[in-house]
VMD Tcl script that draws the C-alpha trace (Angstrom):
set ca {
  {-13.72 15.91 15.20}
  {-10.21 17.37 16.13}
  {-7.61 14.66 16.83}
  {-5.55 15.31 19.32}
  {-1.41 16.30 18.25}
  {0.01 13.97 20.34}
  {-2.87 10.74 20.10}
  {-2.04 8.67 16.35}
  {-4.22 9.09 14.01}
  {-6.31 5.45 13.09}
  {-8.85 4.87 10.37}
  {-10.93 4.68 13.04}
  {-10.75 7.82 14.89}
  {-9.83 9.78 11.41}
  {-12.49 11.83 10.23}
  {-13.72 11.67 6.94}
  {-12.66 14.32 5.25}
  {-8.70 14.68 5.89}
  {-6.30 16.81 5.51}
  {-2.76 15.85 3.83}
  {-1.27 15.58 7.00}
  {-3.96 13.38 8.36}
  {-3.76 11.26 5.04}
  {0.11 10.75 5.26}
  {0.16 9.61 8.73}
  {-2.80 6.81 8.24}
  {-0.81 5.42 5.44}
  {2.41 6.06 6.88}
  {4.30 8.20 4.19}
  {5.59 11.44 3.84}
  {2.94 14.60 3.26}
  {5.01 14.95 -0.22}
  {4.17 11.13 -1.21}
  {0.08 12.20 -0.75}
  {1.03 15.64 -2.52}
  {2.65 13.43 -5.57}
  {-0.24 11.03 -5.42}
  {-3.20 13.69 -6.22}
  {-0.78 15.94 -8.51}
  {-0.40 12.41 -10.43}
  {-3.94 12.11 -10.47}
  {-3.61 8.96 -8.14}
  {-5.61 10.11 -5.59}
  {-8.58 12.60 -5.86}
  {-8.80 15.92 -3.65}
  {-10.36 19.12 -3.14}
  {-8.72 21.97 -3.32}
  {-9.77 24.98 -1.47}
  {-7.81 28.21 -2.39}
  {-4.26 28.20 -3.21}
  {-3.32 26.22 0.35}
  {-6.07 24.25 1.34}
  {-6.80 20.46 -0.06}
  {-8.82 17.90 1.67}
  {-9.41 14.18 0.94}
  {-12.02 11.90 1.42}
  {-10.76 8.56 4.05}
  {-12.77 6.27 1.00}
  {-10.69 7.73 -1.18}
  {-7.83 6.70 0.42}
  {-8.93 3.26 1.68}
  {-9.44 3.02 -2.24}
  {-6.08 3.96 -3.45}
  {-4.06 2.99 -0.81}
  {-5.67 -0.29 0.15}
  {-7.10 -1.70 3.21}
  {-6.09 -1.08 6.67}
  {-3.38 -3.49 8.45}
  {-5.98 -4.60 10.62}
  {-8.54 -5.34 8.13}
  {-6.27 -7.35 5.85}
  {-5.52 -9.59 8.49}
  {-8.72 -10.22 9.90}
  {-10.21 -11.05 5.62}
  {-6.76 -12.92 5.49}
  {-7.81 -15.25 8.88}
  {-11.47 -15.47 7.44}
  {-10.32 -16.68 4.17}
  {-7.11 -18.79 4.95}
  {-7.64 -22.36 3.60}
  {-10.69 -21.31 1.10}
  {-9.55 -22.31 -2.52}
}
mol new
graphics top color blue
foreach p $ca { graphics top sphere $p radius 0.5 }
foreach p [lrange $ca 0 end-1] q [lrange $ca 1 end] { graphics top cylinder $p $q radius 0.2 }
display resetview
């Protein structure tokens, strides 16, 4: 699935296999934040030739955290549960 350049990316519409690019703008920080992450060991990817490197969404979701949207709907599910 090929986003569109000028739609925003959302976990929803992302594919599952991203590219940095992708990554960065689902989790809102610079390409060279999700470069530092996977050189750090943070966050697994794929490299494919010298260039190329490609991360799983899970991945992401796993490192990064939830989405906005699904914090806040477990947050309104859970709110006064001890």
């Amino acid at each position: 699935m090929k986003q569109e350049s000028n739609s925003p990316i959302t976990w929803e519409t992302a594919p599952d296999i991203l590219t940095a690019q992708e990554a960065s703008a689902l989790v809102r920080i610079p390409r060279n934040g999700v470069y530092g992450a996977i050189q750090a060991g943070l966050l697994p990817a794929v490299r494919f030739g010298p260039r190329r490197i490609r991360i799983a969404k899970a991945a992401l979701k796993e490192v990064f955290g939830l989405p906005l949207e699904e914090r806040d709907s477990t947050a309104a599910l859970n709110h006064g549960k001890a």
